[in-house]
C-alpha positions, 0 to 999 in steps of 0.5 A: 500500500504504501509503495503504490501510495509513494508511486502515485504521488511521483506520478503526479509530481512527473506529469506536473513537471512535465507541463509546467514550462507552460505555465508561469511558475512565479506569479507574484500577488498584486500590489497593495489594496489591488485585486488579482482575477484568475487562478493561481498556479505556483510550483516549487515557490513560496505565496504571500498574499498581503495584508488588503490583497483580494485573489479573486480565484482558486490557489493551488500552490506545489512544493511550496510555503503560502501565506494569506496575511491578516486582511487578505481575502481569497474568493475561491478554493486554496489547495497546497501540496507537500508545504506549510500553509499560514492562514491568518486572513479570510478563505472563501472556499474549501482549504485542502493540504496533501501532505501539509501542515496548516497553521490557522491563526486568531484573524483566520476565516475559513467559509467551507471545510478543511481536508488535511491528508498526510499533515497537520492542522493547528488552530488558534482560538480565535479562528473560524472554520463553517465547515467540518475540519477532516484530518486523514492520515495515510498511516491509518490505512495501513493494516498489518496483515501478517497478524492474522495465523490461519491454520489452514491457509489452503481455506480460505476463511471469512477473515482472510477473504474481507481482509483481502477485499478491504486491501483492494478497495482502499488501492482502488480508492486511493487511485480514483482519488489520484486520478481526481487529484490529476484531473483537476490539475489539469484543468487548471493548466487547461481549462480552454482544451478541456472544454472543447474536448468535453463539448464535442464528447457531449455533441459527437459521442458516437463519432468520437467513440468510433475514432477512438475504438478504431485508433485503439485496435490499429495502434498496436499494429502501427507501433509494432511495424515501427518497432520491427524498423529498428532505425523508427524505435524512438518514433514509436517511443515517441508515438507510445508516448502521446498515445498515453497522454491522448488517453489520460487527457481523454479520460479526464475529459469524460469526467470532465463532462460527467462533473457538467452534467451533475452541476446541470443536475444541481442547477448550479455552475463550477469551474472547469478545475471543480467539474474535471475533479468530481467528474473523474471521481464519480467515473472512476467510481463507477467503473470500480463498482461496475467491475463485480458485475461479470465484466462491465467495468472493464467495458466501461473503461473501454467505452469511456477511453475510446470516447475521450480519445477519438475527442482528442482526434478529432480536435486535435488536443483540443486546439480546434472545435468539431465540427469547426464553424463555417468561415464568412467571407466578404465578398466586396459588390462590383458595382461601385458605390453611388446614387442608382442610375435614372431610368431613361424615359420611353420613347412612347410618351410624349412630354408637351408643356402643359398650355393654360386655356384662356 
């Protein structure tokens, strides 16, 4: 358990490497009294959002310290990974720490609930949390096994088979829950990609599902050629590569739309970061409890991944919308502008003045 806990954990932090040179990693809070729109993404750097700041959006800091100083505000979630979070302003939204230690002291306002996995939470007297603060330490999931003596190992007992059940069910949550985690950080880095692959999931659905089983069954074959050419071997790592992130973004992309549907469900509205996280929480879910009816969670994992990576196909990693809209084109008048030309008078009728009879 704990090994496959250290492995998720590096997982995340490789494929956070991987995409920050996109992003900016240091982005320094406003200046005094000032207000700072849009989500806040820093890796490997320390936050200080001071005293009469306002963040109007989500903090997600990485390997790093945040402090929110006494008349700060942030208005929206904060979440820090393996850091120190000081807390002594005011936190509209949910505070989560994985792997961190939260300090909450006397000016704190915390207005949702506080979900301390892997680290601490102290708090001072005159702190204030609405919400539920929840404390989850890896080390409490770790069961020793190997203090159970059966006499009979060759039968399995009633013991034996929960004890085996229970290990299986906490491996797979945990790695629902690192794919939710993933989910939203991907969200946060693209926000625009993801909604075009979630919308053309939700408009081309049988499309899309027929690209991606099509692509599933012909890769194989086109990475073995390319494997048999030794000289095209990095081209099939190469190819191995951005098939696996076409899968995983695809997948996110699912839960992406899932997360869409359940807040239309709730005649409500999240961020794309909030949709992608429950969205995948809930499939993975799903596919988990589906897969002790003969083999339909494996049909749905397949079903879902060949939806999300014929989406990806077809908007290429979500750069352009399926199907594109139609281009206008101004097509200038030949005849060149200017008062309409008078109509000669027919030859039929004859203009005689007038003459006034005496």
């Amino acid at each position: 358990m704990k090994k496959i806990a250290i492995s998720t954990i590096l997982i995340i932090t490789f494929l956070l490497t991987l995409a920050t040179p996109a992003i900016v990693l240091a982005q320094n809070p406003p200046p005094s009294g000032e207000q700072f729109n849009g989500d806040q993404l820093i890796f490997g750097e320390n936050y200080v959002l001071r005293s009469s700041q306002t963040l109007n959006g989500s903090l997600v800091v990485v390997g790093g310290n945040a402090e929110i100083e006494n008349g700060a505000t942030v208005n929206g979630e904060v979440v820090i990974f393996g850091g120190n979070l000081q807390v002594n302003g005011r936190v509209n939204g949910d505070i989560s720490a994985i792997g961190s230690n939260v300090n909450l002291e006397d000016e704190a306002f915390v207005q949702g609930n506080v979900q301390i996995i892997g680290g601490s939470v102290s708090r001072a007297e005159g702190s204030t949390v609405t919400g539920s603060i929840n404390r989850l330490n890896p080390q409490t999931l770790m069961f020793n096994f190997d203090r159970f003596d059966f006499s009979t190992p060759t039968v399995p007992s009633p013991i034996r088979i929960f004890t085996s059940w229970m290990r299986d069910a906490l491996v797979n949550i945990l790695r629902i829950l690192a794919m939710a985690v993933l989910a939203l950080v991907v969200a946060l880095l693209i926000p625009r990609p993801l909604r075009i692959i979630g919308n053309t999931i939700a408009d081309q659905t049988l499309l899309s599902g027929g690209i991606g089983l099509l692509t599933m069954v012909v890769a194989p074959f086109v990475l073995i050629v390319l494997i048999i050419t030794i000289l095209l071997i990095p081209v099939a790592l190469i190819a191995m590569l951005i098939l696996a992130v076409a899968v995983l973004i695809g997948w996110i992309a699912v839960g992406f739309q899932i997360g869409e549907r359940i807040a239309s469900m709730l005649k409500t509205q999240w961020v794309e970061a909030v949709s992608a996280g429950i969205g995948t929480l809930v499939l993975g879910l799903i596919v988990w409890l589906l897969g002790y009816l003969f083999c339909l969670g494996g049909l749905m994992s397949l079903l879902a991944a060949s939806v999300g990576l014929g989406s990806i196909i077809l908007t290429q990693f979500g750069t352009k919308p399926y199907p594109q809209p139609p281009t206008v084109v101004y097509v200038p008048s030949s005849t060149p502008p200017g008062p309409a030309p008078i109509a000669p008078a027919s030859s039929d009728e004859e203009t005689t003045p007038t003459q006034k009879e005496d």
